[in-house]
C-alpha positions in Angstrom: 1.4 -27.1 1.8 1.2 -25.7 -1.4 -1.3 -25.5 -4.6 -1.0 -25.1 -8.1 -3.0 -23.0 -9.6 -4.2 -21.5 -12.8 -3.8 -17.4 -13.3 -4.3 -15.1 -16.4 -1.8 -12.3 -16.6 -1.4 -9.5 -19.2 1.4 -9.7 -21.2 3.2 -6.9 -20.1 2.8 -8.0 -16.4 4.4 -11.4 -17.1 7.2 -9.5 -19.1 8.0 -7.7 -15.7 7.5 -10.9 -13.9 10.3 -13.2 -15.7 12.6 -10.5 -16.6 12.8 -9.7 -12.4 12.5 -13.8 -11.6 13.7 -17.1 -13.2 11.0 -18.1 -11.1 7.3 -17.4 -11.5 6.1 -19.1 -8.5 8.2 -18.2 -5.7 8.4 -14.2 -7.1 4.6 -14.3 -6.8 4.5 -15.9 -3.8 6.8 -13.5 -2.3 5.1 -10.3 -4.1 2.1 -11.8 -2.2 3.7 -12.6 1.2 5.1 -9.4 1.4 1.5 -8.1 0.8 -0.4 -10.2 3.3 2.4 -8.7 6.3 1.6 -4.5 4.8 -2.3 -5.8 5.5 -1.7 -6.8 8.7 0.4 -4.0 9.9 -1.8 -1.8 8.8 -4.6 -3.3 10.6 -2.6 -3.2 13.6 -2.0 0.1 13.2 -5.4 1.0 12.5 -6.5 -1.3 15.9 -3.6 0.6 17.8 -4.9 3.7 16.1 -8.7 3.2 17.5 -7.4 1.8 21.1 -5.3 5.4 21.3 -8.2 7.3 20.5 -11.0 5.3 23.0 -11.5 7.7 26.0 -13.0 5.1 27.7 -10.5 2.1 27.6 -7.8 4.7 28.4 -9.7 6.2 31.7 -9.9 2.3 32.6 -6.1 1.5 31.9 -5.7 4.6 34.0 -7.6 3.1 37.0 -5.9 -0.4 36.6 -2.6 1.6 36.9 -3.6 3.3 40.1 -4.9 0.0 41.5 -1.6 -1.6 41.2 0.7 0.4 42.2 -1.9 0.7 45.3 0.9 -0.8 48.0 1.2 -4.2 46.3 5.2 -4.6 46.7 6.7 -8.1 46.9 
């Protein structure tokens, strides 16, 4: 679904926008998309970052590891 909206740009900015896109809209809205995805890699990062770094999650993935290789063969 989509929604129109109202936005103030600066001249200069909407210079660079129509001299790159016949269309406004979907240059924006892919300027934007592109945006939201760099966010949420970088939180993943960040969250795989932290998960890396946490002693104590690692000493239990250890344990789990141990525990199933611990003679459970089909």
């Amino acid at each position: 679904m989509s929604k129109k909206v109202s936005i103030t740009l600066d001249d200069e900015i909407l210079t660079f926008v129509d001299n790159l896109s016949s269309n406004r809209s979907s240059f924006i809205n892919e300027l934007l998309r592109q945006e939201k995805q760099r966010l949420f890699m970088k939180e993943l990062e960040d969250a795989y970052t932290e998960q890396a770094n946490d002693l104590e999650l690692l000493g239990e993935i250890a344990i789990w590891d141990i525990t199933i290789g611990d003679g459970l063969y089909a």
